[in-house]
N, C-alpha and C positions, 0 to 999 in steps of 0.2 A: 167321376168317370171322364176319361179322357178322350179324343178325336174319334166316331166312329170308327173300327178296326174291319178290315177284307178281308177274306182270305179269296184268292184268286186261283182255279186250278183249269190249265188250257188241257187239252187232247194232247201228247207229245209228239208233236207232228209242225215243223216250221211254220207253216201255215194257220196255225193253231196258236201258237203261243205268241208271235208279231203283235192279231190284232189284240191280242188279250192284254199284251204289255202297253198295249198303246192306250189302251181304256185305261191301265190300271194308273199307268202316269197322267194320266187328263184327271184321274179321280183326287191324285196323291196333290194335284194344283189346289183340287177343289179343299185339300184340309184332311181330308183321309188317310190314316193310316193302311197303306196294303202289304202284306203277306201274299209273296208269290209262290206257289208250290209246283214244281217239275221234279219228272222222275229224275232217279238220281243220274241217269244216262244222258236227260237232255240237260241239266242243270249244268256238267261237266262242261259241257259243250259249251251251253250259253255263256259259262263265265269263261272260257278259255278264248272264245274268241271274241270277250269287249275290247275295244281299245283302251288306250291312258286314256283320253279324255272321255270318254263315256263314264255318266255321272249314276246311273240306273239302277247300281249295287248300294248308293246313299241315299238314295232317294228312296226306293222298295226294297223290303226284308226276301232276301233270292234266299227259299231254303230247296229242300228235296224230301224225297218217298222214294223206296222201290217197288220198281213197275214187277218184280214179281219172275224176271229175268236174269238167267247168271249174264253177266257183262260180256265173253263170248258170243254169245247168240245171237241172231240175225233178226233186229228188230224191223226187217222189210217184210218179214213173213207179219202179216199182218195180222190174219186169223190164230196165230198164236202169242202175240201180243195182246189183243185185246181179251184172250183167256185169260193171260197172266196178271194181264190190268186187274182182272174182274175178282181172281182170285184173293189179290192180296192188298189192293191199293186202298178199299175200304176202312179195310182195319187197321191200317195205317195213318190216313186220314183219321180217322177215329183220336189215334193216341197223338196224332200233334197237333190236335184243337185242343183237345185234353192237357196237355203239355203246356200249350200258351197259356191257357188258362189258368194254371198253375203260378208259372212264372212272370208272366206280363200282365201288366196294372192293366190294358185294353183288351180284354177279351175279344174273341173275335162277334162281330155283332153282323154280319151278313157273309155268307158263301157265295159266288159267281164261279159257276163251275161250267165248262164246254158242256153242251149239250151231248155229247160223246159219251161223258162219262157222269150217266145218270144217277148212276148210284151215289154221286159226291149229295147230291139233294135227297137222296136217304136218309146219309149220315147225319143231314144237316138239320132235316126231319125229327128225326132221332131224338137232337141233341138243340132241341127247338131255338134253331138260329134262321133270323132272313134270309130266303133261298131266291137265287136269280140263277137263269137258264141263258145261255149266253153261245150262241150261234153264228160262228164266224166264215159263213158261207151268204149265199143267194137267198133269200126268200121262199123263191122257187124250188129250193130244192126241200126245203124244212115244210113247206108245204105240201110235195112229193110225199115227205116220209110221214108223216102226219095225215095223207091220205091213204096209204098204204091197206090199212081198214078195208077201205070203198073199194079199192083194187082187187083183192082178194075176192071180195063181193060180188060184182060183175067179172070174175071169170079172166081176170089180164093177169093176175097172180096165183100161183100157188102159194100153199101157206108158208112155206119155206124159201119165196123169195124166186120162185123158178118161172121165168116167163112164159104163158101160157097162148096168149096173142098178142102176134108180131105187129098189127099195125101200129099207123100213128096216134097217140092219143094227148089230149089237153084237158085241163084240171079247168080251167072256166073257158068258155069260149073266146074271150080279152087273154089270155096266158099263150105265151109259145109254145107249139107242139112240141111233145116228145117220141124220142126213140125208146121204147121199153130195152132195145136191149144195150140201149145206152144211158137206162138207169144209175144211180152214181153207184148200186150197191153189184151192179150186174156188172160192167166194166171193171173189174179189178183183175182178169185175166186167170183165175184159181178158183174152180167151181167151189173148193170148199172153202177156201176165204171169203169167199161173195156167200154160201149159206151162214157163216158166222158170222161177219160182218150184219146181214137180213138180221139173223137173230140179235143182233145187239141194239137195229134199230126199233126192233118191238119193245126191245128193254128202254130205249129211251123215251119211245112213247108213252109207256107204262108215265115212268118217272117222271116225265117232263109237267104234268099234270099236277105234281106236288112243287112246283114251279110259282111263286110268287108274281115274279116278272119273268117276260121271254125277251132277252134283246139280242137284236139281231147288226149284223155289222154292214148296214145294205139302205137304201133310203128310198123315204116317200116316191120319189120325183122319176126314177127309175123301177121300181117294180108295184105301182102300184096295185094290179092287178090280185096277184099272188097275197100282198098285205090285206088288198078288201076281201080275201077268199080268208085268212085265218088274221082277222083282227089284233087277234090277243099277239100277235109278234108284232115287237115295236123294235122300229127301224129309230140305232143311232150313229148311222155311218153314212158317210166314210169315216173308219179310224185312221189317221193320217198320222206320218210323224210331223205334222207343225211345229213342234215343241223344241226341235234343235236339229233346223235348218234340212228337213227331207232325211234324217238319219234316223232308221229305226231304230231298236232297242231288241234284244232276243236273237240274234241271228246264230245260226249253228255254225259257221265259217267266220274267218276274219273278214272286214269286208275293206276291199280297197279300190282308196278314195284314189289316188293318183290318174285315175280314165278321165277324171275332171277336166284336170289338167290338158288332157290329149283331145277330149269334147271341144275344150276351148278354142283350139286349131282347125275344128273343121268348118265347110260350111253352114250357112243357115237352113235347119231340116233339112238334112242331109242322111245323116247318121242313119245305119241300121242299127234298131237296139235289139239283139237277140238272147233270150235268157228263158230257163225253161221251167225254170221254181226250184225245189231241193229233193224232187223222187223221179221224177224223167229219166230214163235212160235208155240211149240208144244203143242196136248193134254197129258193128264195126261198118255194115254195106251203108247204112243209114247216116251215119254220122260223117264217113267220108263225102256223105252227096251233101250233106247240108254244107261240109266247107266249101266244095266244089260249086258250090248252088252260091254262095256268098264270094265266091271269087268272079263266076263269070257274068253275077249281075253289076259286078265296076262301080260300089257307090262303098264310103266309108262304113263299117260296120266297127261296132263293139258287140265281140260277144263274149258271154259267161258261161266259161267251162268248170262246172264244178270237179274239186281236187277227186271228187271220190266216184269220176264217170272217166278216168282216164286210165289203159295200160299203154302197157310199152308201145304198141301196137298204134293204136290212136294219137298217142302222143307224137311219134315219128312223123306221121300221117299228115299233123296238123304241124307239124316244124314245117316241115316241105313245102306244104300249102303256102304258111305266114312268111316263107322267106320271096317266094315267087310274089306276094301280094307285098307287102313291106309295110310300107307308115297306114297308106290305106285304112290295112283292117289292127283291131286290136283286143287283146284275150285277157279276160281275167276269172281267176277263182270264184270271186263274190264281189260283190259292192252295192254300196249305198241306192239301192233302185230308184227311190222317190228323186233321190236327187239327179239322176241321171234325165230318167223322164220328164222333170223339170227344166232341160237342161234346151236350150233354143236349137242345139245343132242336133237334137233327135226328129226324127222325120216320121220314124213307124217302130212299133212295136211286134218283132216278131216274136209271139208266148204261146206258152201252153197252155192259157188262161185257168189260173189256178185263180179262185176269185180274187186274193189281196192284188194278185198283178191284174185283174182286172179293172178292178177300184181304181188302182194306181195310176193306169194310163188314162181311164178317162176321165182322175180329178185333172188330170195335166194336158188335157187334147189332144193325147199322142193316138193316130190312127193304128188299127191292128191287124197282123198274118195272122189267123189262129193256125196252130200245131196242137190240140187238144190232146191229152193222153189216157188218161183214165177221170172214174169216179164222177165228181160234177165240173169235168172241164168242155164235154159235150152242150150242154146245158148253156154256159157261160159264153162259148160260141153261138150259137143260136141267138142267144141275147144280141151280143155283138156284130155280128153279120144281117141277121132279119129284122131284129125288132129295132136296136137303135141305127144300125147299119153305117156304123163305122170302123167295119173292118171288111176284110175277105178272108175265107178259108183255103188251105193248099190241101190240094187233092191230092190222094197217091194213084201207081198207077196199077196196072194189074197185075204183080207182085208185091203190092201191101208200102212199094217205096213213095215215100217223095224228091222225088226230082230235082235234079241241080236246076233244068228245065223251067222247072215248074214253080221253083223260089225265084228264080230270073224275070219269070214274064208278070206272075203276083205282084212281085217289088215295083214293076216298069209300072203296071195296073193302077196299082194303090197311090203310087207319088205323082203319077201322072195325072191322077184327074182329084183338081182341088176339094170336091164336094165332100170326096172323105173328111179331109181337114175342117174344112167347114161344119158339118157334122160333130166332128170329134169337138169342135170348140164349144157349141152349142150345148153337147151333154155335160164339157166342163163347167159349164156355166150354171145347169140343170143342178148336177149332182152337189156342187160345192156350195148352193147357193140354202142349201138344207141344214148343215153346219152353222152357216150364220147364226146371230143374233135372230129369235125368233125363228128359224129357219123349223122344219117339220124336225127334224134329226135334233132339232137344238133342244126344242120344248121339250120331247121325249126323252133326252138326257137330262135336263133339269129337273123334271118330275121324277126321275128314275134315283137321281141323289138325292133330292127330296124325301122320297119315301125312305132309301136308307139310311136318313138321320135322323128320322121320325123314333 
């Protein structure tokens, strides 16, 4: 028998597949053979926008499944993706562990499937291979959906997921309060994508139970709270790209490097870095205030405008803006985030706090605006502004907008007074120092390969 074999299957969701590929390359260091599986929608994707030197296709076996979707269709409708997921990707999965097995002297000898998609630990069940449950969010939040039970129970739930009382509530009195109706399943804007969605995470509770290990992509030193509330998830993050220089792996866009080059020119934490993850999107009134909001706060900005949040309309918009601003500010598609935020001339983070960009900034000290959108970016805020409070959040105002205003005097706010920074270094130091050699994130990676060579 040859190198333990992975098979690795993320949610197909950017967000999702990043830290997965990041584990899966840290494992592939360790001597393991992995097997990466994405629908065949996102697979397209990830291979179409590596670069020439991106090495990730020799390194890990990129195959595909279909998600159960004609190619057409509108994979943002969420609640009918995860039907289609549910319908057909099992038995899918089924036939190409069956398939390796066949063909390949390494069987596969362990599953690491998103906790999303529980039924992969069925199949795995099934077809009695090591199963690992692998959660690439907050703590907090897996914690959330793992109490869901207790909520129901005391009357804050109904069984379908529909909030029944509005107050504040917290899961241990050490945890950050929440907004129920800024639950991550309750925020998604489509009552009946938030009942299917709810239903799906009963189905992962179900599942997750047939769960071997729970590893989460989140660390001791930052949520301890939430870890001593449900033990059995072991924190082994941050997953970071270390492995070649701040350049992830997985990305659904090309990502480009050349803003390096123009970071290089500015001053020291200067920079606004504004980028909103890869499902944000704004309307037309909204988007123009945020240029307008980064024009008349006067400091350099880099921002990431994804290719698939622009019409004719926005695009004009933002000509006009970038020609009146000039060297100032500057736009790109995508790019390399880790390396950006590692980058001496970024000053603050303005995100949507989707966790990986959460992670990110504060493996790097970078202080945060949050812009929250959906799901558990609510949540991620909270963390950031209350509990470790190195950031501030932008308010809207009584029409739902935020303000050119209002990113103006934030920006002044947050660079103006060092404590942020101070703060943000301290959690760098917190967060990163887990990773290390012996580090709490370290040992529970160790033990976690350990066991899958066992």
């Amino acid at each position: 028998m040859g190198n333990p074999h992975i098979l690795a299957i993320p949610y197909p969701s950017q967000g999702h597949v990043i830290p997965l590929m990041e584990l899966s390359l840290q494992l592939v260091k360790k001597g393991f053979k992995v097997t990466f599986v994405n629908t065949e929608f996102i697979h397209k994707r990830v291979l179409s926008a590596l670069s020439k030197e991106d090495s990730v296709g020799e390194l890990i076996n990129l195959v595909s499944i279909p998600d159960g979707m004609e190619p057409w269709e509108d994979r943002s409708d969420l609640g009918k993706l995860c039907q289609d997921i549910f319908r057909v990707m099992p038995g899918e999965l089924e036939k190409l562990v069956k398939d390796i097995k066949r063909t390949d002297d390494n069987e596969i000898t362990c599953i690491i499937a998103d906790e999303n998609l529980g039924w992969a630990l069925e199949v795995a069940e099934k077809m009695k291979i090591k199963k690992a449950a692998f959660w690439p969010g907050s703590a907090a939040v897996l914690a959330l959906i793992f109490s869901i039970p207790n909520l129901i129970q005391d009357g804050i739930l109904d069984s379908d997921g529909t909030i029944l009382r509005h107050e504040m509530i917290t899961l241990t009195s050490t945890m950050p309060a929440m907004n129920p109706k800024q639950f991550a399943w309750a925020s998604l804007g489509n009552s009946n994508t938030e009942r299917i969605i709810f239903n799906l995470l009963g189905e992962t509770n179900r599942n997750v139970k047939l769960a071997d290990r729970i590893i989460c992509n989140t660390s001791y030193e930052l949520e301890p709270a939430a870890l001593a509330l449900f033990p059995e998830i072991l924190p082994i993050g941050p997953l970071l790209a270390d492995h070649q220089l701040g350049k992830s792996s997985g990305y659904f866009w090309p990502a480009d490097a050349s803003c390096l080059a123009w970071l290089d020119q500015q001053p020291y934490q200067s920079v606004i870095y504004v980028a909103f993850g890869s499902i944000t999107i704004f309307d037309q009134k909204q988007f123009e205030e945020l240029a307008l909001g980064l024009e008349v706060a006067k400091r350099p900005f880099l921002w990431v405008v994804r290719p698939d949040t622009m019409d004719e309309k926005s695009d004009m918009f933002l000509k006009v803006v970038m020609a009146r601003i000039g060297k100032c500010g500057r736009t790109v598609g995508w790019t390399h985030q880790q390396a950006v935020l590692n980058h001496p001339s970024v000053g603050c983070f303005l995100s949507h706090c989707g966790w990986n960009s959460t992670m990110e900034g504060l493996s790097n000290g970078v202080p945060f605006l949050c812009w929250p959108y959906f799901a558990d970016q609510f949540l991620n805020q909270t963390y950031i502004c209350d509990v470790w409070k190195v950031g501030l959040s932008l308010d809207k105002d009584a029409s739902g907008i935020i303000t050119r205003g209002e990113i103006k005097n934030k920006v002044e706010t947050l660079l103006n007074d060092k404590e942020f920074k101070e703060r943000a270094l301290i959690h760098q130091e917190k967060v990163t120092s887990g990773t290390q050699d012996n580090g709490y994130s370290d040992k529970n990676m160790s033990n976690f390969i350990e066991w899958m060579e066992m």
